[in-house]
N, C-alpha and C positions, 0 to 999 in steps of 0.2 A: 583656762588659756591653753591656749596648742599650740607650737612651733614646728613651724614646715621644712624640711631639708628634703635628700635625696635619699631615698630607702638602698639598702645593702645587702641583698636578699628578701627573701621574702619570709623570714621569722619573728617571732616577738619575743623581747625582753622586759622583766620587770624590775626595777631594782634602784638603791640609792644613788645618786650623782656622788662621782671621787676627781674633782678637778684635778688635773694635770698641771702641775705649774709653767706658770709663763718662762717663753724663750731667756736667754741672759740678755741682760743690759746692755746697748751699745757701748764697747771700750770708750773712752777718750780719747780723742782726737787729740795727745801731749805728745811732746817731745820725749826721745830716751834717754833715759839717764847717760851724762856726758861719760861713765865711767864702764860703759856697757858699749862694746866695741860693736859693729853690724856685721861681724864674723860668728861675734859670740852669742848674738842675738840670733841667726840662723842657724846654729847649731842647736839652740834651745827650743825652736820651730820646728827644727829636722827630727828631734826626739819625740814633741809632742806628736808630729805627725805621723812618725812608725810606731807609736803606741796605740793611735787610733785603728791605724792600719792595721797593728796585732790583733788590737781585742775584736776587730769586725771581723778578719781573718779568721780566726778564733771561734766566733759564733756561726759563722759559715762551716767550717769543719764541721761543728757538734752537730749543725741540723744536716749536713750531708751523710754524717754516721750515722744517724739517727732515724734517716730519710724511710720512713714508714708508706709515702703517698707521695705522688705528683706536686702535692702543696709543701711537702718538705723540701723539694727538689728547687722548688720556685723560689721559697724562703731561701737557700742557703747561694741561688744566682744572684739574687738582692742584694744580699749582705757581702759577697765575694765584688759583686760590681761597687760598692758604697766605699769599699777595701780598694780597689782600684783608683778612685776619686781622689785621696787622699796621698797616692803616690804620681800624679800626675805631673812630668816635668815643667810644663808650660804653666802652671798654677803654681809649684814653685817660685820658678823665675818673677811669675805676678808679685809674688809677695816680695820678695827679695827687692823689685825696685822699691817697694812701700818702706820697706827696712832702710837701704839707700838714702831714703828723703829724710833718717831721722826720726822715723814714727816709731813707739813700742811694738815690741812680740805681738801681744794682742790687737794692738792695732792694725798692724802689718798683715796679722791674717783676716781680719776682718774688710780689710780692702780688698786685699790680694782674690779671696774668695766672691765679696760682692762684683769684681770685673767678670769672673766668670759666671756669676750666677746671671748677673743683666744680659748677656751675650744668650746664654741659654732662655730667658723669658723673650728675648728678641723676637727667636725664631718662633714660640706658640706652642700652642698644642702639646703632646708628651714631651717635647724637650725643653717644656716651661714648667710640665709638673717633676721633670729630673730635675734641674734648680732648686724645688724646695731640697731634694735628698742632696744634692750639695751643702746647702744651707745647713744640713743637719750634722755633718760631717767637718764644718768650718764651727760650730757651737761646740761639739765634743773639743776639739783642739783646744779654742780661746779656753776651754773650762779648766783642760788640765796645763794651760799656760799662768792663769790667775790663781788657781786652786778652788775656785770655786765649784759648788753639786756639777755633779755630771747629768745632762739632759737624760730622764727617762721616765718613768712608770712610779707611780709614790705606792711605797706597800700599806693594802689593808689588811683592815680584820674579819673582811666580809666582803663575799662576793660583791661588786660593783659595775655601774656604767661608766664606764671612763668617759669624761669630758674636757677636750684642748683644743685651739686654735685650729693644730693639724697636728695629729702623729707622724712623728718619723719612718722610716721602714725601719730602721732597725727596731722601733720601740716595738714595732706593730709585730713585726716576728717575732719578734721571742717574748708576747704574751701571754700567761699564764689561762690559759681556756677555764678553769676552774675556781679562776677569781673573777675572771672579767665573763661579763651577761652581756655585754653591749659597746659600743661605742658611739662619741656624738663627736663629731669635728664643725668646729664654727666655718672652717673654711675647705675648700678639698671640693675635689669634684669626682665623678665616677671612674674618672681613667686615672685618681692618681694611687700612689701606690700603698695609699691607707684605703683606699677602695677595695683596691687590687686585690690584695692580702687578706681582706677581712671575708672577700667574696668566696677565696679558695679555701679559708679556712673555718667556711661556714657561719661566722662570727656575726653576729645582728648587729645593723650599724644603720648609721645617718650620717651624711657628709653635706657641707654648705647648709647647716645650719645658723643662718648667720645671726636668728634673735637668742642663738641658747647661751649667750656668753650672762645671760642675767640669772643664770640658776648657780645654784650653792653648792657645796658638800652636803652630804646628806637629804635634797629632796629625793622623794622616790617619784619616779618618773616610768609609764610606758614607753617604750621604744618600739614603733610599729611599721618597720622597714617597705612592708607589703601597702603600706596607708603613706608613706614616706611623713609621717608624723609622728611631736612626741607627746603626749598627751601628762601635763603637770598636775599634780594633787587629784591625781586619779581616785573615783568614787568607786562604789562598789558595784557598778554594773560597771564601769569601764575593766574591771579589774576582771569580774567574769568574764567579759568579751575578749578578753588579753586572754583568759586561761583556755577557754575554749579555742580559740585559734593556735594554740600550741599544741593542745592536746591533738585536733584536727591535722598537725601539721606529722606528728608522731604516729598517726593511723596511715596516712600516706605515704610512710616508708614499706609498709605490708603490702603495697602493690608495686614495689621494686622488682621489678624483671619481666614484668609482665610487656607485651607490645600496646603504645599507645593508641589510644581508641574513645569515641564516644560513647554513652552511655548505651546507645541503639545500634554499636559494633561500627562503625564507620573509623574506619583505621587514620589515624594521624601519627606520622613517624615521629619518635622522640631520638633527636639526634645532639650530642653534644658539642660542644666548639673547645679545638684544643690547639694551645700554641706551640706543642713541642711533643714528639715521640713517647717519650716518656708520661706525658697528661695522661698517656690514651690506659695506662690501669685508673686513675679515678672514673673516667669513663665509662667505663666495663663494670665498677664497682656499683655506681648510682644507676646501671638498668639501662644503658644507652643503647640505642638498637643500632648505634653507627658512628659517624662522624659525619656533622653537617658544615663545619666548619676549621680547615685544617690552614692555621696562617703560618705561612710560609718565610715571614719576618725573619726569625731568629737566626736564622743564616746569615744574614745580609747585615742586619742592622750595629755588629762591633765590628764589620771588617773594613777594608780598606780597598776590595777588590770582591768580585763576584766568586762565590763558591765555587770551585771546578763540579764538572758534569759525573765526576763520581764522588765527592762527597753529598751533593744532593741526592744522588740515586742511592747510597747506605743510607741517610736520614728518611728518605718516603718511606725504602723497606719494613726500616724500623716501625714506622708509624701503619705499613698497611699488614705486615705479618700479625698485629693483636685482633686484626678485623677481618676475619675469613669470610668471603660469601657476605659480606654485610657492605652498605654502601659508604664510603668515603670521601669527600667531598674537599676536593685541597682548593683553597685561592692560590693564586699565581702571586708575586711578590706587589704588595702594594705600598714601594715607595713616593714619598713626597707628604707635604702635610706634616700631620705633625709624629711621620716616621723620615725623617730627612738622612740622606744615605751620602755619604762622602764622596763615594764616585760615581752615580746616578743623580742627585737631584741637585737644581741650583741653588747656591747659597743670597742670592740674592734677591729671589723674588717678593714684590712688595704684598704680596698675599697668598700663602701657598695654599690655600685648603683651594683654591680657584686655577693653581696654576698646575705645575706637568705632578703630576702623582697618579697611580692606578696604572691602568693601559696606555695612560696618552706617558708613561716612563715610558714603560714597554717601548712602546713602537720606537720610541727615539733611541731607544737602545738596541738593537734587534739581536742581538749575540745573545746576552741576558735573556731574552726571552725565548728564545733559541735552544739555548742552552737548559732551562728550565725544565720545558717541556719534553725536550732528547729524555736527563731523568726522570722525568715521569711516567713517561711510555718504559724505561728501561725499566723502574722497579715495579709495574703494572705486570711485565712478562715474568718476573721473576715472584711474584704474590698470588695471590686468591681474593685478592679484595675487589669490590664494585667499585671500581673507581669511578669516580665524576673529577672533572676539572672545570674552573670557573674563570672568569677574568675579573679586574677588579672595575669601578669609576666606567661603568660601559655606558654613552651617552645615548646610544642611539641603535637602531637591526644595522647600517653602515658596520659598526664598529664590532659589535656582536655576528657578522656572517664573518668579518675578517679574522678574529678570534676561533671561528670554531670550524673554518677550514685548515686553521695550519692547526690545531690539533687532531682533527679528522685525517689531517695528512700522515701524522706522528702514529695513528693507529688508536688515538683513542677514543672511543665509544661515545662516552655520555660530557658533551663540551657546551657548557652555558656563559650565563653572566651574571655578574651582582647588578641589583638594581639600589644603587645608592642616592643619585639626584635624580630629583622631578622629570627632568626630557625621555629618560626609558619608560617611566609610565604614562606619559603621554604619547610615545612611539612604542608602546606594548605590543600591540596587534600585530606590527611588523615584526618585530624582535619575534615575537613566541611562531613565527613560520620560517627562523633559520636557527634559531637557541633550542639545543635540548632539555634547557632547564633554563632557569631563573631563582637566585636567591636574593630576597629583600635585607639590606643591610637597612634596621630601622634606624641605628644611631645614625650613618650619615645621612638617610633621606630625610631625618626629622630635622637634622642641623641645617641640610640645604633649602627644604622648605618652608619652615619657619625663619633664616637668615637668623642663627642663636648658634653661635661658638656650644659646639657639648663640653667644653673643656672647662667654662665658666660660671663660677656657682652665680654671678651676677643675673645669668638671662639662663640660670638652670629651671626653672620653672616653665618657660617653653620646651625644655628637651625629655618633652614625652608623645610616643607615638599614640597617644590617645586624642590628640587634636583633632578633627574629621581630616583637614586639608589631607596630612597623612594617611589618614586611615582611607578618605578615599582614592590616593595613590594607589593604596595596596590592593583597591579592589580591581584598580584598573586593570592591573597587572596579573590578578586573581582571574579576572572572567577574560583575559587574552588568552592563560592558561588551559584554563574550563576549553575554552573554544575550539582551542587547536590541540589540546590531549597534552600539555608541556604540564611537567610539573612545577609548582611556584614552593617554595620554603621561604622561611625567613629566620636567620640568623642572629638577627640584634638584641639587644636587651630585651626587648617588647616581647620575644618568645618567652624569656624565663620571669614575667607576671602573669600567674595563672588565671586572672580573671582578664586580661588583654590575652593569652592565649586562645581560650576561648572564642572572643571574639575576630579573634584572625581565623580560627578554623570556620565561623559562620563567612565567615568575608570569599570562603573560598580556599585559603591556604592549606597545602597537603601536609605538610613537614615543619616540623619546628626543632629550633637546634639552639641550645644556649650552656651556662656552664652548668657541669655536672651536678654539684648541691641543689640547682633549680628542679631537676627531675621529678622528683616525688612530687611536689607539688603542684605541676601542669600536671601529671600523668593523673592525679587525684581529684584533680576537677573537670577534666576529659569526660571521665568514666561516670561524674556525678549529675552531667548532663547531656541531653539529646543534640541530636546535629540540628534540628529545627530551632532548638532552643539558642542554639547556637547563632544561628540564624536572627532570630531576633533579635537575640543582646544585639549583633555588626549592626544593623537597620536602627535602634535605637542610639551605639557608638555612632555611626554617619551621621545622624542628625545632631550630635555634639550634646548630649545628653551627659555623658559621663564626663563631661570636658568643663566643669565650671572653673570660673578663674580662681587660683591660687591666693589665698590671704594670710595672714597670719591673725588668730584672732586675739 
């Protein structure tokens, strides 16, 4: 029997299942003891929750000191942001009226926090998988209110596959890499931040597994992130097939820094995708010949007000001084969805992934975007990097000639578009004769074409660009490309699986950008096939060949 979830890289794990214990028990919904005043009750609240606050403070320091890589850096924003959650005034106050009614400490937090966790699953998308990291932060409190285990990690005596519902981020950072082989979450999706984490930290995982809750302690179990399966009571050709695919995975580091290429010299750019200045040494570290993918989020998304035009302009620098002479490739701010921005998007729209996010903010903001772009051009004159600038959600060559005039006005050179929904590959041929590029985001074209949320392990078995619909999107896009001399990449997940790599280079696609850990592994199956070859597999891919339906057997 095999159980299906969502792969986490593209490594294999072998090794015993070590369940995770379950969440704590809902408090009681009692009354508080008549002798326990609701002064004294929020005092004993107020301490639990600046203990919580300490000890994630706490672990945020160690991995900032500690901070060896781009993924320690990530790790100790997690944990500093979780640290944050728990001194929030308005979350207070929540509790406090629950104290008010009469209800215990425990109880009090466990409401006070489920008001704000439903507010956050309201809105979808990442600030439904920030809810779970609430949740996990509202469990430490109640635990050191009751005295009950504190939520985390069970120590063994042998390396293991952790197996739980969903890990925490805190749990998930500060795992021991030398005990844990793997992980399996019964729930989780790609974008949450046991994904997140486990992807930056190289870590072999499965998420939305949702038949694995019937395995034990101790089976030994495959984990084959690359097959997004896990294969139980593995026999002894499973288990060669497990070891040869590691070993394969370990020879693919030996062609780190090399430029990517087909096997018959046909050059394919290996570019990585980075969310913050700082990424760009793992970048450089795994062989990246660039940056195909530069989100420009991290600015915007804890403020309260758009960045000024020179803190953007120090943050690009940052990020274009590690890439001399190499190409760079920034998206433009793409709020809305499920990056909702406090003074940019509406807090009320009955379906954001449909309504204002990408360019169509933009335009409704135009200072913002304005203002953007001025930094762009300014740290452009002040680097040596190839810059490329893109726009995000571009529907149509309308909205894409609008876009890369007012960059062309700003002085910058190379001004494209992402192709995220259907209408751009359907209006390709137009777009690739005013766009100087094109990059395919596959996460959202495969959510918009297939109509399957990426966010939900529910309808997670559509959210692969290996569908044809998708894939002949991309050719569409590919041979607009081809025709008019525009370059096409693609930036989403679908770049960083090497055997879907592949298949986008036969499709036509020049550039592939994904996260750094995925490197070795496209750059190693590039080189181990012909571009004809390549060729074939897409024509096989298009006719849905590699696309059988999802079971679980």
């Amino acid at each position: 029997m095999n159980i299906q979830g969502t792969g986490i890289g593209r490594g294999v794990a072998i090794g015993p299942i070590l369940r995770v214990a379950p969440a704590l028990k809902e408090p009681a919904d009692t009354a508080r003891d008549s002798q326990i005043s609701a002064e004294e009750a929020e005092q004993k609240i107020q301490a639990a929750l600046n203990d919580v606050k300490s000890q994630l403070e706490q672990r945020a320091e160690e991995a900032a000191q500690s901070s060896q890589s781009s993924q320690d850096s990530e790790i100790s924003d997690i944990l500093g942001a979780l640290a944050q959650m728990a001194a929030d005034p308005a979350l207070i106050d929540e509790i406090s009226k629950v104290l008010k009614a009469g209800k215990t400490p425990e109880r009090a937090v466990f409401e006070g926090f489920g008001e704000f966790e439903a507010k956050l699953e309201a809105l979808g998308g990442y600030m439904a998988e920030r809810a779970k990291d609430l949740h996990d932060v509202g469990q430490r409190v109640i635990a050191l209110l009751t005295g009950a285990a504190m939520p985390g990690i069970p120590e063994s005596k042998e390396p293991s596959i952790l197996l739980a519902e969903d890990l925490s981020p805190a749990d998930t950072a500060s795992l021991d890499s030398s005990q844990v082989l793997g992980i399996i979450t019964i729930q989780g999706s790609p974008t949450s931040h046991t994904a997140i984490l486990a992807r930056s930290r190289g870590i072999v995982a499965i998420v939305g597994a949702q038949k694995a809750g019937s395995l034990h302690d101790g089976d030994t179990v495959i984990l084959n992130a690359a097959k997004n399966v896990i294969v139980l009571d593995p026999d002894t050709d499973d288990l060669k097939e497990a070891e040869n695919q590691k070993r394969q995975s370990e020879r693919a580091r030996l062609l780190r820094g090399k430029p990517g290429a087909t096997k018959d010299g046909v050059p394919v750019a290996l570019l990585a995708n980075v969310g913050k200045p700082e990424d760009a040494d793992a970048a450089l570290e795994h062989g990246a010949e660039g940056v195909g993918l530069f989100r420009t989020e991290f600015m915007f998304i804890a403020s309260s007000q758009s960045p000024s035009v020179e803190d953007q302009t120090k943050a690009y620098v940052e990020l274009l001084k590690h890439f001399p002479h190499r190409k760079v490739v920034i998206r433009m701010l793409d709020a809305g969805a499920d990056k909702p921005m406090e003074f940019l998007t509406p807090d009320d729209e009955p379906n954001p992934a449909l309504g204002l996010r990408g360019l169509r903010t933009l335009r409704a903001h135009r200072q913002v975007l304005d203002d953007q772009l001025e930094a762009l051009a300014r740290a452009h004159e002040q680097t040596d990097a190839d810059l490329w600038v893109m726009a995000p959600m571009v529907a149509d060559e309308h909205e894409a000639d609008f876009f890369v005039k007012l960059g062309r006005a700003r002085g910058i050179e190379h001004v494209g578009a992402m192709a995220e929904i259907p209408s751009i590959a359907l209006m390709a041929d137009e777009v690739a004769q005013v766009a100087d590029f094109v990059s395919i985001g596959t996460n959202d074209l495969t959510q918009y074409t297939l109509a399957a949320d990426r966010t939900l392990a529910s309808v997670g078995s559509y959210q692969t660009a290996w569908h044809p619909a998708v894939l002949r999107a991309i050719k569409l896009i590919a041979d607009a490309g081809k025709k008019h001399d525009m370059p096409v990449g693609v930036c989403g997940e679908a770049a960083a699986d090497p055997s879907l790599a592949l298949v986008l280079v036969g499709l036509g696609v020049t550039s592939l950008s994904m996260a750094p850990v995925a490197l070795d592994d496209v750059r190693a199956n590039l080189a181990e096939h012909t571009f004809e070859e390549a060729q074939q597999l897409a024509s096989r891919a298009l006719a849905g060949e590699f696309y059988p339906q999802r079971t679980d057997e």
